[in-house]
KOLVEX-658316 format. One record per residue: x, y, z of N, C-alpha, C in turn; residue in one letter. Coordinates in steps of 0.05 Angstrom, whole numbers, plus 5000, padded with zeros to 4 digits. Atoms other than C-alpha are relative to their C-alpha. Layout:
# residues N
n.xx = X | n.yy = Y | n.zz = Z | ca.xx = X | ca.yy = Y | ca.zz = Z | c.xx = X | c.yy = Y | c.zz = Z | type = a
...
***
This chain:
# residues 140
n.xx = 5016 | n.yy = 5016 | n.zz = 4983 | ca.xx = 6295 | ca.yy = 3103 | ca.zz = 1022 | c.xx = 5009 | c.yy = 5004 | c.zz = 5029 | type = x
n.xx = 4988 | n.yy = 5002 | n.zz = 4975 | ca.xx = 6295 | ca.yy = 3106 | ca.zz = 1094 | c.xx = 4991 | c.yy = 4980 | c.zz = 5024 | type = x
n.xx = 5002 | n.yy = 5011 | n.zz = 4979 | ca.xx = 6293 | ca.yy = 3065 | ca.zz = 1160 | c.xx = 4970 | c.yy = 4981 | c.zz = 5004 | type = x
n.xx = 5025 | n.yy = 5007 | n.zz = 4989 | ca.xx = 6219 | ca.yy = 3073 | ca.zz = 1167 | c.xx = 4994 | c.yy = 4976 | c.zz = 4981 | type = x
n.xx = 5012 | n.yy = 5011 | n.zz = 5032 | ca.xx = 6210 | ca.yy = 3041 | ca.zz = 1094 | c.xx = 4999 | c.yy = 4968 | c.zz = 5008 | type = x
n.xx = 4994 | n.yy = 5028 | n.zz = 5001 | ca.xx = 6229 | ca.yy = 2973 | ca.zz = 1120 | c.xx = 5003 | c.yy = 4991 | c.zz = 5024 | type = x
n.xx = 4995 | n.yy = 5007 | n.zz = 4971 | ca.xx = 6238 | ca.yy = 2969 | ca.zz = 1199 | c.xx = 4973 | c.yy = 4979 | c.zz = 4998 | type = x
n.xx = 5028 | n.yy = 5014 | n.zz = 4990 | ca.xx = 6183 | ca.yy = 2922 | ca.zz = 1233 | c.xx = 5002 | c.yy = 5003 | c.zz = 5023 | type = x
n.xx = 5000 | n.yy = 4998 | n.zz = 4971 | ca.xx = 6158 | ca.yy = 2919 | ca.zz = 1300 | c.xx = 5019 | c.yy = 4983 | c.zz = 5019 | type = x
n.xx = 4981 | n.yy = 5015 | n.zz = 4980 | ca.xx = 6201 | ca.yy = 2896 | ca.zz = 1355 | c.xx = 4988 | c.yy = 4992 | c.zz = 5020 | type = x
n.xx = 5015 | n.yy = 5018 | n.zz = 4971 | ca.xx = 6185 | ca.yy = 2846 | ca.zz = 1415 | c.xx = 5013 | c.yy = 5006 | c.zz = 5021 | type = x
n.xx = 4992 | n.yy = 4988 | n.zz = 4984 | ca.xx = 6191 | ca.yy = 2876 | ca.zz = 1473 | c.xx = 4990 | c.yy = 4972 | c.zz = 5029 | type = x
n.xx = 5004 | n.yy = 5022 | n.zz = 4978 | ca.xx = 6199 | ca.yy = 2829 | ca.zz = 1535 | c.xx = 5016 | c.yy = 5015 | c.zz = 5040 | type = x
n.xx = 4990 | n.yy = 4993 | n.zz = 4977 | ca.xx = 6209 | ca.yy = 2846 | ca.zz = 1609 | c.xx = 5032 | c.yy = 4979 | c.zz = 5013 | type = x
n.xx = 4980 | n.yy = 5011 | n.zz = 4993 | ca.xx = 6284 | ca.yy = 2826 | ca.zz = 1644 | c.xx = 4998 | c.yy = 4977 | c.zz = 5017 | type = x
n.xx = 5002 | n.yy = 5025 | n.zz = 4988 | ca.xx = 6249 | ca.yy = 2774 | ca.zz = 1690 | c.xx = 4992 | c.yy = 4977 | c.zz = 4987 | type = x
n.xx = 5010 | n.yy = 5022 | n.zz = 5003 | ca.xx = 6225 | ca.yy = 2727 | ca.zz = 1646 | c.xx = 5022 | c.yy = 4977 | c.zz = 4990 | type = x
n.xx = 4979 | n.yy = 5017 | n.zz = 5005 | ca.xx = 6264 | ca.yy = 2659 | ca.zz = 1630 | c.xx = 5007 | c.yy = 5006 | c.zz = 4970 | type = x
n.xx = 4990 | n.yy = 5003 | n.zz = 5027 | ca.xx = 6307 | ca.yy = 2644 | ca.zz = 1571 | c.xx = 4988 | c.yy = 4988 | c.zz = 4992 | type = x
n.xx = 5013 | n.yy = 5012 | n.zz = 5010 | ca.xx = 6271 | ca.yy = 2590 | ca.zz = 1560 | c.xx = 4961 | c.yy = 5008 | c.zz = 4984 | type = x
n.xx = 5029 | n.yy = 4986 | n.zz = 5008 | ca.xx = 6199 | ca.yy = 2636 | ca.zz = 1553 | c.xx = 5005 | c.yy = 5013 | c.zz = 4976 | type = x
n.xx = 4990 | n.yy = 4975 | n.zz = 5023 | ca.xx = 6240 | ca.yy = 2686 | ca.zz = 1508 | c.xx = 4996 | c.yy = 4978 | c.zz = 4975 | type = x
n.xx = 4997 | n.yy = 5012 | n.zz = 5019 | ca.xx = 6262 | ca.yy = 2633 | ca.zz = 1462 | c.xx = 4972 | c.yy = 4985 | c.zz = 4993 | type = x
n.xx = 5020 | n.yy = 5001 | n.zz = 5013 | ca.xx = 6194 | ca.yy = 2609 | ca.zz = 1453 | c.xx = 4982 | c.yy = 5018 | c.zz = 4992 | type = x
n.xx = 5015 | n.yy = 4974 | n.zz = 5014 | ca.xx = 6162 | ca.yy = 2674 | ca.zz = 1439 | c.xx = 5011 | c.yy = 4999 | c.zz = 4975 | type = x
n.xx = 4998 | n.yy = 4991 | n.zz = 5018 | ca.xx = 6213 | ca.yy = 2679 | ca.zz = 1390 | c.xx = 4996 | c.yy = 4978 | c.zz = 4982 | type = x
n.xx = 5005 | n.yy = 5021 | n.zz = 5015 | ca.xx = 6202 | ca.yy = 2617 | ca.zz = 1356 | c.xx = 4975 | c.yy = 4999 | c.zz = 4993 | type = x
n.xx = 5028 | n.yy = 5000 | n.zz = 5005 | ca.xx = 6124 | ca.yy = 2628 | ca.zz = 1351 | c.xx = 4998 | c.yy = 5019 | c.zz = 4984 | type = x
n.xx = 4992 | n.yy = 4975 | n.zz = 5016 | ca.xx = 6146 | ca.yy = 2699 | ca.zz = 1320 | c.xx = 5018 | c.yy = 4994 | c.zz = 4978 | type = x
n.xx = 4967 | n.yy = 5009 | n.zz = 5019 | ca.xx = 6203 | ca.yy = 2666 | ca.zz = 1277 | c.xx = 5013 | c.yy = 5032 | c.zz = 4998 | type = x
n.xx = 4969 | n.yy = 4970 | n.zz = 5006 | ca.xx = 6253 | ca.yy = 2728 | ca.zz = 1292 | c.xx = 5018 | c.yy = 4985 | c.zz = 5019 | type = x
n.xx = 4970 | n.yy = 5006 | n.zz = 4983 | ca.xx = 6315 | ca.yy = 2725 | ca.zz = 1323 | c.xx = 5017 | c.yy = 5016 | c.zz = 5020 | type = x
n.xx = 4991 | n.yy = 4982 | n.zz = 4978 | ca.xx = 6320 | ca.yy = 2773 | ca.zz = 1377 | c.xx = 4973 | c.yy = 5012 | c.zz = 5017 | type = x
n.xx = 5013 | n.yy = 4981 | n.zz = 4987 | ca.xx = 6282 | ca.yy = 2804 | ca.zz = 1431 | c.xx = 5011 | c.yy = 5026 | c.zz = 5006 | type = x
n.xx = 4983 | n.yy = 4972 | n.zz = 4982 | ca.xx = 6285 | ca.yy = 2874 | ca.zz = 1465 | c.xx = 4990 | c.yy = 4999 | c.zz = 5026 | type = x
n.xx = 5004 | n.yy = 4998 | n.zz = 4966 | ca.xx = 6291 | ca.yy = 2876 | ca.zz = 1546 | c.xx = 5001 | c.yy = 5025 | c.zz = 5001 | type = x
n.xx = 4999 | n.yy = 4979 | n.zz = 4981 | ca.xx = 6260 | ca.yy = 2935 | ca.zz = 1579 | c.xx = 5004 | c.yy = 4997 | c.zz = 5027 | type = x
n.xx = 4998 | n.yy = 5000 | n.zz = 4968 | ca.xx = 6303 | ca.yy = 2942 | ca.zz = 1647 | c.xx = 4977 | c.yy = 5027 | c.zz = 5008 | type = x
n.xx = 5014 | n.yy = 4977 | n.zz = 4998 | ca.xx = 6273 | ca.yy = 3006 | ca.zz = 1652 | c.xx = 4998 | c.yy = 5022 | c.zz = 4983 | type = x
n.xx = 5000 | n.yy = 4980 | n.zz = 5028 | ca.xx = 6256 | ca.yy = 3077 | ca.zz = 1610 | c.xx = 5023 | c.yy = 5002 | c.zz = 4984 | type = x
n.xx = 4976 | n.yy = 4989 | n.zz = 5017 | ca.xx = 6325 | ca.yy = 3087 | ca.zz = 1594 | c.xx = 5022 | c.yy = 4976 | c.zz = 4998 | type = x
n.xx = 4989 | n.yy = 5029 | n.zz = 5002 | ca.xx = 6356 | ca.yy = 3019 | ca.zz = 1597 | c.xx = 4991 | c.yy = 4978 | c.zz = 4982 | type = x
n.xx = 5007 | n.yy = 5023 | n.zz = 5018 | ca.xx = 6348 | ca.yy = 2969 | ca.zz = 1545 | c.xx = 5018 | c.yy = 4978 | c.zz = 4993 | type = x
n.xx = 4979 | n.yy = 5017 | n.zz = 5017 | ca.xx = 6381 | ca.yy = 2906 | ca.zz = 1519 | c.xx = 4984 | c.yy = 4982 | c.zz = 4983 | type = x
n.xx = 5006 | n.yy = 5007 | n.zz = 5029 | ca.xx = 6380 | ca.yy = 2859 | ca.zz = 1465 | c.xx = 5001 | c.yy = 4960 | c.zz = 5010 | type = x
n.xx = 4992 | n.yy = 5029 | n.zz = 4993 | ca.xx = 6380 | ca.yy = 2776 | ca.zz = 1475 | c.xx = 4995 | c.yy = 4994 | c.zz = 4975 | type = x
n.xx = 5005 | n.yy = 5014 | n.zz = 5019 | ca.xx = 6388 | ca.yy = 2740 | ca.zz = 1410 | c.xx = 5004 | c.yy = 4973 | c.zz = 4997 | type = x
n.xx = 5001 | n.yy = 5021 | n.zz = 5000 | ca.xx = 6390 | ca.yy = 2671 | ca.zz = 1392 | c.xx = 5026 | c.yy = 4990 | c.zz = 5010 | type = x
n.xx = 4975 | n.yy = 5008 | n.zz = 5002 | ca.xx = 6467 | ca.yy = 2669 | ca.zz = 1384 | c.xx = 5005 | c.yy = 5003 | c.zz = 5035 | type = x
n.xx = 4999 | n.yy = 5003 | n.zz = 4964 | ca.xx = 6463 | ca.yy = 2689 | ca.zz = 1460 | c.xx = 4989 | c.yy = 4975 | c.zz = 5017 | type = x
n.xx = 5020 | n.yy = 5036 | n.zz = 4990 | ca.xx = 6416 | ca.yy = 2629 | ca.zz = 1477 | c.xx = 5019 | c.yy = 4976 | c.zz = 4996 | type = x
n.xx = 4977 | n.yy = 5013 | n.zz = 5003 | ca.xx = 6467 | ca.yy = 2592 | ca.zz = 1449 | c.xx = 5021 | c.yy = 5001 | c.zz = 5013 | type = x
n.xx = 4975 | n.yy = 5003 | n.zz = 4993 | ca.xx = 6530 | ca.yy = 2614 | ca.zz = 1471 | c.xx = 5002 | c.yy = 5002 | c.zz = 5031 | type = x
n.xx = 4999 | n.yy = 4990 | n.zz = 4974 | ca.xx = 6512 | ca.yy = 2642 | ca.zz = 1539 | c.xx = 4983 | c.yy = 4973 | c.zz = 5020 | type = x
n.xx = 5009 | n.yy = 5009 | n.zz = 4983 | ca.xx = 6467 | ca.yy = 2588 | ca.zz = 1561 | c.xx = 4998 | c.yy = 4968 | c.zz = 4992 | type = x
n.xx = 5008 | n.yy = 5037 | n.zz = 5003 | ca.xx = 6456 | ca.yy = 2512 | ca.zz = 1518 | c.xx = 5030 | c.yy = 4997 | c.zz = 5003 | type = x
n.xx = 4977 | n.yy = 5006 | n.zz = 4998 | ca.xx = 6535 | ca.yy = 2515 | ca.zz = 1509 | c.xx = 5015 | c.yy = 4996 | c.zz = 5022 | type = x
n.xx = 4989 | n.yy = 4995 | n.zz = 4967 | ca.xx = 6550 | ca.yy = 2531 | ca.zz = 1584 | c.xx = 4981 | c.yy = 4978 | c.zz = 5018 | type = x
n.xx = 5013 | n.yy = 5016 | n.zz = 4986 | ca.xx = 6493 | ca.yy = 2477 | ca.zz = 1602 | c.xx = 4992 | c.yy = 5010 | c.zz = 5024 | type = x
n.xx = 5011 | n.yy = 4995 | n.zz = 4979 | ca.xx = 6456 | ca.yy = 2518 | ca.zz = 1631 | c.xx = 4963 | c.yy = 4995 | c.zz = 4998 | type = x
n.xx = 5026 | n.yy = 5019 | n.zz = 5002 | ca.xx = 6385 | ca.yy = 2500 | ca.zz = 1648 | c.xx = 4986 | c.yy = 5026 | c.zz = 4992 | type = x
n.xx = 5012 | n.yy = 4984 | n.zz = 5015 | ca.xx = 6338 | ca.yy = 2557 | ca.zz = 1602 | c.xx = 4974 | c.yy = 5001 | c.zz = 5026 | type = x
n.xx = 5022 | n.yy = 5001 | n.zz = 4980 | ca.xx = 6277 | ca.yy = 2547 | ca.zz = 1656 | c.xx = 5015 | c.yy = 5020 | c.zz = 5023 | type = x
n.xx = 4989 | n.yy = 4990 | n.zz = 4969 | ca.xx = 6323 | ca.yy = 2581 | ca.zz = 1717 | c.xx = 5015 | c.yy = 5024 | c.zz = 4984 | type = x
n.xx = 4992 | n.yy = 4979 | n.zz = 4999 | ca.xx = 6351 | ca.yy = 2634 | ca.zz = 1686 | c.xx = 4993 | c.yy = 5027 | c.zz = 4983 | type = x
n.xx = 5012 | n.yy = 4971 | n.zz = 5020 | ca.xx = 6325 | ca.yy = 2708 | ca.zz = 1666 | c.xx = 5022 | c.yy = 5008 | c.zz = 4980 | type = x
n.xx = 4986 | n.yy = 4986 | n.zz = 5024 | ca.xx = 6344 | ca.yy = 2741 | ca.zz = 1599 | c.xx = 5014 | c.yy = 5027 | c.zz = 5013 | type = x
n.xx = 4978 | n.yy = 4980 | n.zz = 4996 | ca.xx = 6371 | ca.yy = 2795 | ca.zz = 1639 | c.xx = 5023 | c.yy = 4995 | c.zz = 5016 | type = x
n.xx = 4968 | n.yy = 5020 | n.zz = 4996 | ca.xx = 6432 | ca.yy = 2746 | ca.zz = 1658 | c.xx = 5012 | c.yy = 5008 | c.zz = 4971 | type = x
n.xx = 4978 | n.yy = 5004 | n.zz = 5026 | ca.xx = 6444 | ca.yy = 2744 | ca.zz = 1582 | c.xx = 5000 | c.yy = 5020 | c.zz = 4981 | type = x
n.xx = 5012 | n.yy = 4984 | n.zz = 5024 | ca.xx = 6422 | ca.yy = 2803 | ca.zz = 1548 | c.xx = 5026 | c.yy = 5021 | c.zz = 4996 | type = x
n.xx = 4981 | n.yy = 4974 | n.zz = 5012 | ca.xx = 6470 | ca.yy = 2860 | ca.zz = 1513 | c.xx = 4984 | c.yy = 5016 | c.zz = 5005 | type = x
n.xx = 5018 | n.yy = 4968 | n.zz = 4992 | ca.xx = 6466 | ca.yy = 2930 | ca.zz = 1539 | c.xx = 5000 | c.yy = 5011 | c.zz = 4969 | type = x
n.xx = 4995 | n.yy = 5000 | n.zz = 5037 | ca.xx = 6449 | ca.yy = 2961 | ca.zz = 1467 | c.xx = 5019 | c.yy = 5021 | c.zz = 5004 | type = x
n.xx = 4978 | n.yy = 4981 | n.zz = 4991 | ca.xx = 6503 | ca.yy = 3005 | ca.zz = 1451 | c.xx = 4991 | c.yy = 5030 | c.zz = 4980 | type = x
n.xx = 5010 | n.yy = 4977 | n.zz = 5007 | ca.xx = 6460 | ca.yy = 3044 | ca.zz = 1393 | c.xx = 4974 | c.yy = 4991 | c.zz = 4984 | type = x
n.xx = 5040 | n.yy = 4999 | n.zz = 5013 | ca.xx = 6394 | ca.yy = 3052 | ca.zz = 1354 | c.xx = 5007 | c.yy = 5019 | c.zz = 4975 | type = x
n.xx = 5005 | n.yy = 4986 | n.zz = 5028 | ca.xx = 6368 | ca.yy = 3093 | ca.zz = 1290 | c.xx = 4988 | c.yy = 5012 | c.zz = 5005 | type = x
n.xx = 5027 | n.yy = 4984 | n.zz = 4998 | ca.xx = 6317 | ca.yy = 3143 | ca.zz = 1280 | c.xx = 4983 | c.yy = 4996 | c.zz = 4974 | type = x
n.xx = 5021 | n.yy = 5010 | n.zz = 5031 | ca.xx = 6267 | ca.yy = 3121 | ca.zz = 1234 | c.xx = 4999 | c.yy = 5015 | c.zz = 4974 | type = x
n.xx = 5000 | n.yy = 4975 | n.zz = 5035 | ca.xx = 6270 | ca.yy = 3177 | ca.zz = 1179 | c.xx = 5032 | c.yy = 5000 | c.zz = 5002 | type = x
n.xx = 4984 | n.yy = 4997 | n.zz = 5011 | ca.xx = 6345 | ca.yy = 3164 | ca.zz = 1174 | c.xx = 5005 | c.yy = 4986 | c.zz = 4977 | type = x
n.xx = 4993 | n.yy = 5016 | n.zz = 5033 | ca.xx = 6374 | ca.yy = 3140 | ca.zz = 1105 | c.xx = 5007 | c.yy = 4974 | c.zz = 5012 | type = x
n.xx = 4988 | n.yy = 5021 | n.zz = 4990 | ca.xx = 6385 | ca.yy = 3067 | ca.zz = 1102 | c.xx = 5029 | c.yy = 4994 | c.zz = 4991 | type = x
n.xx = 4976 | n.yy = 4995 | n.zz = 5001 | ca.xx = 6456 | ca.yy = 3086 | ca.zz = 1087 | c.xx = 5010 | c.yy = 4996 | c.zz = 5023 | type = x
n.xx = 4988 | n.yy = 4996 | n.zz = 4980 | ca.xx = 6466 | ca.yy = 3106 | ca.zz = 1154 | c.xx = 4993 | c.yy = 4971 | c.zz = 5014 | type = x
n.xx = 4999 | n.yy = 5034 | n.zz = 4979 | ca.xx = 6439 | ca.yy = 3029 | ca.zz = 1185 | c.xx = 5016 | c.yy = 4990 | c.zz = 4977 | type = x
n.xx = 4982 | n.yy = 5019 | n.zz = 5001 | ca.xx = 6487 | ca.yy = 3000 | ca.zz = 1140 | c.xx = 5029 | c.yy = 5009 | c.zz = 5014 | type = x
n.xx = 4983 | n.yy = 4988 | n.zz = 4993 | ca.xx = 6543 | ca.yy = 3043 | ca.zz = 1161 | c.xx = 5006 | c.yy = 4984 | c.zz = 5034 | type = x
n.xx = 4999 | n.yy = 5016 | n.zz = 4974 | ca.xx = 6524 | ca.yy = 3023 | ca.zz = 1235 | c.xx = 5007 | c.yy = 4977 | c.zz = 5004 | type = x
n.xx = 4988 | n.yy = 5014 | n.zz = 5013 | ca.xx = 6524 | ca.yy = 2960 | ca.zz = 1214 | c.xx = 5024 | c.yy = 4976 | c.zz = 4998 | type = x
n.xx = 4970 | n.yy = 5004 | n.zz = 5007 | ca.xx = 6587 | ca.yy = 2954 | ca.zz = 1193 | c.xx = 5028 | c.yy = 5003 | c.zz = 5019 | type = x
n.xx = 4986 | n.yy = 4987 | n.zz = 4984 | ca.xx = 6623 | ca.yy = 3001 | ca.zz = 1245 | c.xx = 5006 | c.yy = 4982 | c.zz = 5014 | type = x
n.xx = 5006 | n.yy = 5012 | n.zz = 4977 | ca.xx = 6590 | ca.yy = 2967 | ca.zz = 1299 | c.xx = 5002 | c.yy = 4972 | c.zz = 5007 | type = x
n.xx = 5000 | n.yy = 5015 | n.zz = 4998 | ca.xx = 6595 | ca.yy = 2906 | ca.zz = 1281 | c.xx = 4982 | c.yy = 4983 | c.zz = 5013 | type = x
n.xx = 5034 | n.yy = 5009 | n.zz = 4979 | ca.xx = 6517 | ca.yy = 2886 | ca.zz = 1298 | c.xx = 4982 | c.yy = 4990 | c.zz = 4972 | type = x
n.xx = 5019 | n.yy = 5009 | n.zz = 5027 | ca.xx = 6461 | ca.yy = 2851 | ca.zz = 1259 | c.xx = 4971 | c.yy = 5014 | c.zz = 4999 | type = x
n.xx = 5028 | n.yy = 4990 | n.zz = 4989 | ca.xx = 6404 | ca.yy = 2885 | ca.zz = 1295 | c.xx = 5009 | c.yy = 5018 | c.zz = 5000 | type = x
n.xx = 5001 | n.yy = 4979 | n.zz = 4999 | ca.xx = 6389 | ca.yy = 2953 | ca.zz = 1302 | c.xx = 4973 | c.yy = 5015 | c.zz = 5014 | type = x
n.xx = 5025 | n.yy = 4985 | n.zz = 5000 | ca.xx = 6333 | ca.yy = 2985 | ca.zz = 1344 | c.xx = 4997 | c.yy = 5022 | c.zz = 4986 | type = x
n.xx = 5013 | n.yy = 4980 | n.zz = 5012 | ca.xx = 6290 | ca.yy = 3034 | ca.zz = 1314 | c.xx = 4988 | c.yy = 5029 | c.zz = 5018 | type = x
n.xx = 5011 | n.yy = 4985 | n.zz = 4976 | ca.xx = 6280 | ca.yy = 3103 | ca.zz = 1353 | c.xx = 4976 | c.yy = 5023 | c.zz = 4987 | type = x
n.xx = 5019 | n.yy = 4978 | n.zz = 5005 | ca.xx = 6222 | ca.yy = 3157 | ca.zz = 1349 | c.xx = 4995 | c.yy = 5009 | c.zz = 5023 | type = x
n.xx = 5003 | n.yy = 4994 | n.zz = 4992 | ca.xx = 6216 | ca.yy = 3211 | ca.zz = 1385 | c.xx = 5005 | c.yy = 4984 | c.zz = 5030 | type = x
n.xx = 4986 | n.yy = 5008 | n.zz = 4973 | ca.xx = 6255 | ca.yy = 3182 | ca.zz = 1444 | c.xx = 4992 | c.yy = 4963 | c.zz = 5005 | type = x
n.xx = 5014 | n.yy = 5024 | n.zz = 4989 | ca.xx = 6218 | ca.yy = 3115 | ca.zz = 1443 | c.xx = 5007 | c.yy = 4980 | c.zz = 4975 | type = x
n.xx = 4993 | n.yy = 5015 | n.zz = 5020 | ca.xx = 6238 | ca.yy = 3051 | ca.zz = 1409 | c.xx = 4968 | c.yy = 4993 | c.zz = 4986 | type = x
n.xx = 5027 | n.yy = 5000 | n.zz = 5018 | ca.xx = 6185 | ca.yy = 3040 | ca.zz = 1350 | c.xx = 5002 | c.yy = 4966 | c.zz = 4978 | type = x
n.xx = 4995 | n.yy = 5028 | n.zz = 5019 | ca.xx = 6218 | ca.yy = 2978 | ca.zz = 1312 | c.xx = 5026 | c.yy = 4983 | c.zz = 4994 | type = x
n.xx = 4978 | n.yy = 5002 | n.zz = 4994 | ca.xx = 6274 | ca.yy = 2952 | ca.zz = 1295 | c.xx = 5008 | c.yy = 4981 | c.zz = 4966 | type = x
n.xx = 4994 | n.yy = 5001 | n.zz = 5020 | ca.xx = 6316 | ca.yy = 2937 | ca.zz = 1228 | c.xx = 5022 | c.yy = 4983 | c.zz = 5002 | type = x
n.xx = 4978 | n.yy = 5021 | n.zz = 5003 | ca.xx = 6365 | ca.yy = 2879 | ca.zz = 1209 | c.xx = 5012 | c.yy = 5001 | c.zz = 4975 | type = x
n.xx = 4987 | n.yy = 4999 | n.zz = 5025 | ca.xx = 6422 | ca.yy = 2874 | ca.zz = 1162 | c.xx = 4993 | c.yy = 4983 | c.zz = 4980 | type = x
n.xx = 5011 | n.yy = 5014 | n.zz = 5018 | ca.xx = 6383 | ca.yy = 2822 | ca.zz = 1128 | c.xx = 4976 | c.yy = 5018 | c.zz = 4995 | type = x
n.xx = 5018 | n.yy = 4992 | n.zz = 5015 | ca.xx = 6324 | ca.yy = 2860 | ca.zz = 1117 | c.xx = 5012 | c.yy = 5028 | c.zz = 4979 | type = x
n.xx = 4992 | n.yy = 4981 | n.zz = 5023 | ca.xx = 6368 | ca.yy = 2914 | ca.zz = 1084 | c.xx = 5018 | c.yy = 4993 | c.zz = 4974 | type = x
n.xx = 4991 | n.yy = 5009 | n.zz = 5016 | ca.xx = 6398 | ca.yy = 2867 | ca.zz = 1049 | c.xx = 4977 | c.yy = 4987 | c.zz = 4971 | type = x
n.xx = 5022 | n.yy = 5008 | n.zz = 5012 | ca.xx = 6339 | ca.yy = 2841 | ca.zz = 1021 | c.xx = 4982 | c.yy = 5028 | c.zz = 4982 | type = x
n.xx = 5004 | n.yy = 4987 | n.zz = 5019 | ca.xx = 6318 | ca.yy = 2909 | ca.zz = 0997 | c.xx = 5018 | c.yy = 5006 | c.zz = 4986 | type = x
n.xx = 4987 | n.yy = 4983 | n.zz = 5022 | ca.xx = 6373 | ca.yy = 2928 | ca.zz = 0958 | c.xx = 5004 | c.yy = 4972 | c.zz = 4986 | type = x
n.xx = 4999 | n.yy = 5022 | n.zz = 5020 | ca.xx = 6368 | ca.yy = 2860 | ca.zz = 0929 | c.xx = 4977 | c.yy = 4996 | c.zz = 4973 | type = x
n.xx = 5017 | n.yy = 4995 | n.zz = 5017 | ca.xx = 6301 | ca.yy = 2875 | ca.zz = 0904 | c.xx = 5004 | c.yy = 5025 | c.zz = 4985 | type = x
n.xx = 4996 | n.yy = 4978 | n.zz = 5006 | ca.xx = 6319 | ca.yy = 2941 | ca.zz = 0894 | c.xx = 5017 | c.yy = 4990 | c.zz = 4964 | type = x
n.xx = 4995 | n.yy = 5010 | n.zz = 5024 | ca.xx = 6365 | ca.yy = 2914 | ca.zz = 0836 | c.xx = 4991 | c.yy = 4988 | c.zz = 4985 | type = x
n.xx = 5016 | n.yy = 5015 | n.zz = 5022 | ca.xx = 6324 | ca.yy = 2872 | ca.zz = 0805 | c.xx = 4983 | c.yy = 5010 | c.zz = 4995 | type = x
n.xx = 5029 | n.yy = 4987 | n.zz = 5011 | ca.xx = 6266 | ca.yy = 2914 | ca.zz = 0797 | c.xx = 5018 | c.yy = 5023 | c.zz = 4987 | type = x
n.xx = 4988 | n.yy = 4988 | n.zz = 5018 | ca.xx = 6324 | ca.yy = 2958 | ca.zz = 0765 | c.xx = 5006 | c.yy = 4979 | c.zz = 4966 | type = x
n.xx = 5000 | n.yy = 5020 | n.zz = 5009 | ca.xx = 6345 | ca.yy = 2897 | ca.zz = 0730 | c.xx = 4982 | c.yy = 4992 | c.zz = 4974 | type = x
n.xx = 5022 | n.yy = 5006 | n.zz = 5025 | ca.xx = 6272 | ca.yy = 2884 | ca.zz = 0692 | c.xx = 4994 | c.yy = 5026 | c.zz = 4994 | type = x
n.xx = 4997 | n.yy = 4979 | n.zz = 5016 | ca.xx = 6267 | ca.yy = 2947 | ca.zz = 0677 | c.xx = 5011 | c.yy = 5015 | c.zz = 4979 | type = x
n.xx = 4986 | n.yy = 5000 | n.zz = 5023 | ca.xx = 6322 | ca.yy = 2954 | ca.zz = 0634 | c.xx = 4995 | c.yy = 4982 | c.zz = 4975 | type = x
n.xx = 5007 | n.yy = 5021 | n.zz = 5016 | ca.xx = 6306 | ca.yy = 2895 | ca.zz = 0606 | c.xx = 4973 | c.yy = 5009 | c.zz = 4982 | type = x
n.xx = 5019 | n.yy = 4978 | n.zz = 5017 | ca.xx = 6243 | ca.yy = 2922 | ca.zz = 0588 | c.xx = 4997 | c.yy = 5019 | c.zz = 4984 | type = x
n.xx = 4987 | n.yy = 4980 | n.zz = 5017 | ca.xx = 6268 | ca.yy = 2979 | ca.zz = 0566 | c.xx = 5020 | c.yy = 4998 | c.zz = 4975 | type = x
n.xx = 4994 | n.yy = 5009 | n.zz = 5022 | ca.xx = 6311 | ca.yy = 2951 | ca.zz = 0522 | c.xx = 5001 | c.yy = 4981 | c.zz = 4971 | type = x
n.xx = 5025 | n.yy = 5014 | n.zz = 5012 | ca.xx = 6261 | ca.yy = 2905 | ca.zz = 0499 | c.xx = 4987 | c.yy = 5011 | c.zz = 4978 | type = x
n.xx = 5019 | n.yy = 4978 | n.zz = 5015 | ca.xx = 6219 | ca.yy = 2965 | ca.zz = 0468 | c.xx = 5016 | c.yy = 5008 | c.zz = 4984 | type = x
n.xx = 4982 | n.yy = 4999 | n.zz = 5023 | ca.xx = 6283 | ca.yy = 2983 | ca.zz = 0430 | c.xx = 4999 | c.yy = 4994 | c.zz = 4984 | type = x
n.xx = 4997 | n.yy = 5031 | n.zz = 5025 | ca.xx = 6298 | ca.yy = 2930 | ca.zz = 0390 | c.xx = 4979 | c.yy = 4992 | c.zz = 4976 | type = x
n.xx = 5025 | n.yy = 5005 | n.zz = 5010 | ca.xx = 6229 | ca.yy = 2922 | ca.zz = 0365 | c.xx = 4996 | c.yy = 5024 | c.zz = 4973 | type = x
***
């Protein structure tokens, strides 16, 4: 399986808008991260835990301040046709939950350690009834 099999689209938001805009985009989306385009080759990441730590904890007021105060420069991405071996690997290394998704130079989506957790969860269990099944027809 790879990248593409399971990425989704990513929300792409400009560096001027407030925290407080972000966080309701993403709450209308129920995800938990945006992606800031500073420009072609510049990107970062603002997630919730940022909203949190960088701005209700510090009391700061969400209306006055842009996400490109709080956003992470990303440090890496994927390429959509890689194995999803390699995004857990990342991962792990990297110590990240998110992962953009790259094609042909351009981000295309973006993949979370929960959603790959979630396939190899199904992934087992549809191994799972199948044995069962299989060893169902045995017996008989």
């Amino acid at each position: 399986m790879i990248v593409r099999d399971i990425m989704h689209s990513a929300t792409i938001v400009e560096p001027e808008i407030t925290v407080s805009e972000a966080a309701k985009l993403m709450r209308k989306k129920e995800i938990g991260s945006v992606l800031v385009k500073v420009h072609s080759k510049k990107w970062g990441m603002v997630t919730e835990r940022d909203i949190l730590n960088k701005v209700v904890a510090e009391d700061i007021t969400p209306t006055k301040m842009a996400v490109k105060e709080i956003m992470t420069d990303l440090r890496c991405t994927i390429d959509a046709d890689s194995p999803l071996e390699d995004a857990t690997e990342i991962f792990a290394t990297e110590k990240i939950r998110r992962l953009p998704v790259m094609e042909t130079g351009k981000i295309v989506g973006i993949i979370t350690s929960r959603d790959v957790a979630r396939r190899r969860s199904y992934t087992q269990y549809k191994k799972k009834v199948e044995y069962s099944r299989l060893s169902s027809n045995h017996i008989r």
